[in-house]
C-alpha positions as CSV (number, residue, x, y, z in Angstrom):
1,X,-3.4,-8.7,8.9
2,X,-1.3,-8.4,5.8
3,X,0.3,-4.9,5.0
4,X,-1.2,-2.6,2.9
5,X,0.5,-2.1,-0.5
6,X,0.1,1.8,-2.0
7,X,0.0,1.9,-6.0
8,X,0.7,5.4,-7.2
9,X,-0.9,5.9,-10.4
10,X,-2.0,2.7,-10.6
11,X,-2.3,1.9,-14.1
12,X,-2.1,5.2,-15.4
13,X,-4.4,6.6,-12.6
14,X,-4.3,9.0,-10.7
15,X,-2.7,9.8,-7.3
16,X,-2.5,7.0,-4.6
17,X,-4.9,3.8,-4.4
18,X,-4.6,1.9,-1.4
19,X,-4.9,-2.4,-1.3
20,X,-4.9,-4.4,1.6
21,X,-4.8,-7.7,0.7
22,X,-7.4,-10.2,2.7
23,X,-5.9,-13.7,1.2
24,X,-2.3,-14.5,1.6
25,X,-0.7,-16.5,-1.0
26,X,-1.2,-19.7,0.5
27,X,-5.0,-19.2,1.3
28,X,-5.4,-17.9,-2.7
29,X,-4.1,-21.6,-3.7
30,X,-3.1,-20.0,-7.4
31,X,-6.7,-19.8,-7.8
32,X,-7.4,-16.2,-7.0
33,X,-5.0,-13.1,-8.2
34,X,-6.1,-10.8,-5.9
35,X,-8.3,-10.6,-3.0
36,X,-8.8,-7.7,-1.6
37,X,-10.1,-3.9,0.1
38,X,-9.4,-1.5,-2.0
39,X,-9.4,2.3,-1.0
40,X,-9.7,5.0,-3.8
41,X,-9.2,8.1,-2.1
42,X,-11.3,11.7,-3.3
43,X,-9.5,12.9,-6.8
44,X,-7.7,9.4,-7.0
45,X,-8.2,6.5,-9.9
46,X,-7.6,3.7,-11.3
47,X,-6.8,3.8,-15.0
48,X,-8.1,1.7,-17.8
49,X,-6.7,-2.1,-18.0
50,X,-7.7,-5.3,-19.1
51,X,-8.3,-8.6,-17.5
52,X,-7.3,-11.5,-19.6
53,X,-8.8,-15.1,-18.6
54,X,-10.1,-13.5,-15.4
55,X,-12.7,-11.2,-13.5
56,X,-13.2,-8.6,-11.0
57,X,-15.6,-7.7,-8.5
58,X,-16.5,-4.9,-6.9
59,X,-18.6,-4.3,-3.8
60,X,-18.5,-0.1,-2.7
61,X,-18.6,-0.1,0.7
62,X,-18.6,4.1,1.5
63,X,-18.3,6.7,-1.3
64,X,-19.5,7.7,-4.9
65,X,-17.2,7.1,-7.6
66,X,-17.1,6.9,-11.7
67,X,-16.9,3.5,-13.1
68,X,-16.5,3.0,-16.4
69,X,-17.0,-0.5,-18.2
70,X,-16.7,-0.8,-22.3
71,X,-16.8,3.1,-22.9
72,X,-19.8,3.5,-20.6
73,X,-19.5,5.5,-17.0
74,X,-21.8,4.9,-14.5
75,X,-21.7,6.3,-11.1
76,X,-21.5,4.0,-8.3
77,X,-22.8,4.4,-4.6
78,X,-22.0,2.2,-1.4
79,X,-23.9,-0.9,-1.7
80,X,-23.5,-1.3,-5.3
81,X,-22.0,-4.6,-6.8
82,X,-19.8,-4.5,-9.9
83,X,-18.9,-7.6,-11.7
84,X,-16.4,-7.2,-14.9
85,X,-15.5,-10.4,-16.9
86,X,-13.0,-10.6,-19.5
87,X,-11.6,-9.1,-21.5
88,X,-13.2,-6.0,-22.6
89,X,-10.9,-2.8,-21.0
90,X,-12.3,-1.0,-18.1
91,X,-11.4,1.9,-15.6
């Protein structure tokens, strides 16, 4: 297993988000950016950013969390799927 990497304030976020990558570089092949769990902890973010020439997926495996896609928040529960393509800004 590869070692978790902890982003503090991660783009402008809040507090600490956790990653723990699931691809090394070699499996990724240059074709993937990231690959990975990702673990927003309670009062913790992600600020807005924007994906240029590629997308991001989200599958919410335990929780409830606001996600916010081209100025609109939804609220999110495990089981839920979030695609976001290019290149509008999201949180």
């Amino acid at each position: 297993m590869l070692e978790p990497i902890v982003r503090k304030n991660a783009f402008g976020g809040k507090g600490e988000v956790i990653l723990r990558p699931l691809l090394t570089d070699e499996q990724k092949k240059e074709k993937v950016q990231m690959y990975a769990e990702v673990t927003i902890p309670k009062g913790a973010s992600l600020g807005v950013h924007r994906h240029t020439g590629n997308a991001e997926s989200y599958y919410i495996l335990a929780g409830t969390g606001l996600y916010t896609d081209d100025g609109k928040t939804y609220e999110v529960h495990a089981g839920d799927d979030i695609l976001r393509r290019w290149p509008l800004p999201r949180t």
